[in-house]
Every structure is written in structure tokens, then in C-alpha cells.
N, C-alpha and C positions, 0 to 999 in steps of 0.2 A: 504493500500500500504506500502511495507516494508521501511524503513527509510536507505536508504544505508551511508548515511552521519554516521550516528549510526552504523548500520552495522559495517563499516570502523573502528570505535574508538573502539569498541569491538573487532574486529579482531587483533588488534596492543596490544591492551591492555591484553585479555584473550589467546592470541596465539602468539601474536611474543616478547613482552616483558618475557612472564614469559621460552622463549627458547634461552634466553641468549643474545639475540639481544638488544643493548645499541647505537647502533650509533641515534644520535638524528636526524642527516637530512634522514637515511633513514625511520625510525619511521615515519617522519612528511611529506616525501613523500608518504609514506603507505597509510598513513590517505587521503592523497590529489585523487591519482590515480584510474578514477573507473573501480575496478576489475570486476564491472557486465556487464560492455561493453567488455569486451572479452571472452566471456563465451558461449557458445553455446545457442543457443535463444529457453528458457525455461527454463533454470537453471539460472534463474540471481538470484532465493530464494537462493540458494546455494554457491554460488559465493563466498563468504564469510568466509565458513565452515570449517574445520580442516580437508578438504583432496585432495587429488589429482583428478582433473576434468579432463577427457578423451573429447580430441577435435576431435579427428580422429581415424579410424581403418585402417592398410594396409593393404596390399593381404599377405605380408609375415610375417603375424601376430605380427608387432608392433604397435607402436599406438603413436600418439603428444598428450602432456598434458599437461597440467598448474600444475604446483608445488603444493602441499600444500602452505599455507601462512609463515609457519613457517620455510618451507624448503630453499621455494627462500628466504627469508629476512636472512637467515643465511649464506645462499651460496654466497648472494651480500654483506654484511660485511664483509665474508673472504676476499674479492676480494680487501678490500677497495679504491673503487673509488674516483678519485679526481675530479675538473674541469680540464677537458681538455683530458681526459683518452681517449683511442682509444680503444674501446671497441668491440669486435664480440660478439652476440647474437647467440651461436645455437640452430637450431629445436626449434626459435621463436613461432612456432604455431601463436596464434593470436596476439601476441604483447605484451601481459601481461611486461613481464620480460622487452623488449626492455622499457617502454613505463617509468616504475620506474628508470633505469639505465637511459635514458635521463635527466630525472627530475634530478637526482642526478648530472646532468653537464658531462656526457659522449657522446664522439662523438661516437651513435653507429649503426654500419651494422647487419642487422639483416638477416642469412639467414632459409629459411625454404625451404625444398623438395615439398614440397603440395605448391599446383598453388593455390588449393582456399582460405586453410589459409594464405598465403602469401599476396592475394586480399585483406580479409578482413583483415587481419594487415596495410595493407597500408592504407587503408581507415580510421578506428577507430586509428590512431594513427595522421593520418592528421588531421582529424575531433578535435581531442587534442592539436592540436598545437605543436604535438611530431614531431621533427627532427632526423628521423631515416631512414637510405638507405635499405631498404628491398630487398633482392636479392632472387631469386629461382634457388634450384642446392641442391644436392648430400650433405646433413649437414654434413656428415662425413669429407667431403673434405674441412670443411669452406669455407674461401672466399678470397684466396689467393691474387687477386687482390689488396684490401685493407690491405693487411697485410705490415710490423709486426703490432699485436696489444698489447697493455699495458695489457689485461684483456682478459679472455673468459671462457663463461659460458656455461656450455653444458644441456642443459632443458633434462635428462634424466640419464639413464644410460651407460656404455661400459664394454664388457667384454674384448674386446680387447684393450689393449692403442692406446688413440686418436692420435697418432705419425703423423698427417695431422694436425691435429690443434694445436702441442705441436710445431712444424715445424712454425708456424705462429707467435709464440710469439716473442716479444721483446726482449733485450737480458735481459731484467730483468722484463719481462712477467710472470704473474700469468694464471694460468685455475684452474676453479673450476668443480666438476664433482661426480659423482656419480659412485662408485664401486663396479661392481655385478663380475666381473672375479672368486671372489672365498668369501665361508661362506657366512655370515651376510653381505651385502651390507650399503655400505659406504659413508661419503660427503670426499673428498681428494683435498688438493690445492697443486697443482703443482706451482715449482716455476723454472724459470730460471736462471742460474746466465753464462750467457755468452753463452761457449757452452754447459754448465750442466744443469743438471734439475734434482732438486731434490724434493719429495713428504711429504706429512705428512697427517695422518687419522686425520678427526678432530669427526665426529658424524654419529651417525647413520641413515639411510633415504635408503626407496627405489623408487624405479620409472622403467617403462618400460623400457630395453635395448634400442637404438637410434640404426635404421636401420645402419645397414656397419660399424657396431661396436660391432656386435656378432660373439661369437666363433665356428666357424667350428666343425661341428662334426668329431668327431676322425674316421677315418677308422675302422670299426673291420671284422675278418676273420669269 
């Protein structure tokens, strides 16, 4: 039987330390959180591994996935969470990303479009003693009820700008996100400063485009 505790210190140690990730509480969150309970049931060998796990298929051919290990832990140090951060989780999938961002002392709404992933994030995340509001709805549109939020993380790509979740943020709100709009596809943190918002490319990473976030085909004659 695989050793996930082991697992876990190998994962932090051979994959998210040596990608530039230094923050010691999320490391030691890493360690703590188990990634194999949100994993599609048969892959918990894999769970672990240096890549992006496909949780779903849609009809208009995207897909919910769990991050690489190296991606998310890079993407939530961008963000750097404090205690007490008001936190949006989108296109949660099964709770993965929610379930570390709590641990780390964020108060956070998790939404997901999928009814079943949503089920099973509420579940496995209760079952954890994770305090996180899971909502089902449109991830592109976040979850405006809860908002402004301090932070948001978008579990995917966009080719259009999230201007539904950038609308959400704080006046000094951060989003972290993934840029397929054009080239080599990107990790990007948006930052607010009032009513501006300004960006910066930090690294490279790709991921599925996140449904109502891709680009229209051009018209041609």
C-alpha cells in the first residue's frame, strides 16, 4: 500500500521546493493536506505526481482539473494569503485548492459549475474539518454575492479577461490565473489598486481554458 504521508514529503520536497516555492506555512500545509482524497477514485497512485489530473469532461469540450502540485503551490504564494483573507476559489473541482487555502487561514467560497464535483467537495472537505462555502453557478461569473474578495484563484485557464471576477476584487484584491489568450500560456497576478488593475507574467504553466472564458471564433467570409 502506497505511503501517502511519504508521498506528500516527496511531492513538496522533489516538486514544489525545487519551483521556487519558499513560503514555509504553505510547504507545511502541502505536507499536511490529503491530495489523494480528491482525486478521482483510482488514481489516488497518482495523486501525487508532477501533473495535471483531469476531474471532468464537458459537452463543450473543457474539462475541471486539479493543478499540477507545483502549479497550484506557486499560484497560492503569488497570492500570499494571510489569516483572515477573503478568499474565492474558482472551478474548485473537488476541493483540492479550497481545502490548502483554508488550512493556510483563509475564509474561502468555493465555486464550481459541476453539481457533482461540487457534492463531492462538500463532502471531503467536511469530512476534513475544512470550513469552506461551496456554491454551484457559472465559475466565470464567480460569486458575486460574497464578494469583494482579498484573493482569487482561477483553477484553469482564460482566453478572454476574467472582467466578472477582476469586478469582484477588493480595492487592493489580487487574482491569480493562467494565460492562454495568446503564445506560450502563462501564470499572471493581477493586482488592484482602487479602481486600476494592473498585471505582471510571473511563469510558465498550462491548463484547460475554464468554460465562459474562451474566445469566440472570428467570423470569416
Amino acid at each position: 500500500m502506497l505511503d501517502f504521508a511519504q508521498a506528500r514529503r516527496t511531492m513538496v520536497d522533489c516538486q514544489v521546493r525545487t519551483f521556487d516555492v519558499v513560503d514555509h506555512a504553505l510547504l507545511s500545509v502541502l505536507e499536511e493536506v490529503p491530495r489523494e482524497r480528491f482525486v478521482p477514485a483510482g488514481q489516488e497512485a497518482v495523486a501525487y505526481s508532477d501533473r495535471t489530473i483531469t476531474l471532468a469532461r464537458f459537452a463543450d469540450g473543457t474539462a475541471r482539473v486539479m493543478l499540477a502540485p507545483m502549479v497550484l503551490a506557486r499560484m497560492i504564494q503569488a497570492l500570499a494569503v494571510t489569516p483572515g483573507s477573503r478568499i474565492l476559489d474558482v472551478a474548485g473541482g473537488t476541493g483540492y485548492s479550497s481545502a490548502v487555502l483554508e488550512r493556510l487561514g483563509g475564509k474561502v467560497t468555493m465555486v464550481e459549475s459541476d453539481s457533482d464535483l461540487a457534492e463531492r467537495a462538500k463532502a471531503v472537505l467536511a469530512d476534513l474539518g475544512c470550513d469552506v462555502s461551496v456554491k454551484v453557478g457559472p465559475v466565470a461569473q464567480g460569486y458575486a454575492a460574497d464578494a469583494p474578495y482579498d484573493l482569487i484563484i482561477l483553477n484553469g485557464a482564460y482566453e478572454t479577461v476574467p472582467d466578472a471576477l477582476l469586478a469582484q476584487l477588493s480595492r487592493e484584491g489580487r487574482l491569480v490565473a493562467i494565460d492562454a489568450s495568446e503564445g506560450a500560456s502563462k501564470v499572471v497576478l493581477f493586482q488592484r489598486a482602487g479602481e486600476a488593475v494592473g498585471c505582471r507574467r510571473l511563469f510558465d504553466a498550462a491548463a484547460p481554458v475554464v468554460e465562459g472564458l474562451r474566445r469566440q471564433p472570428a467570423f470569416q467570409f
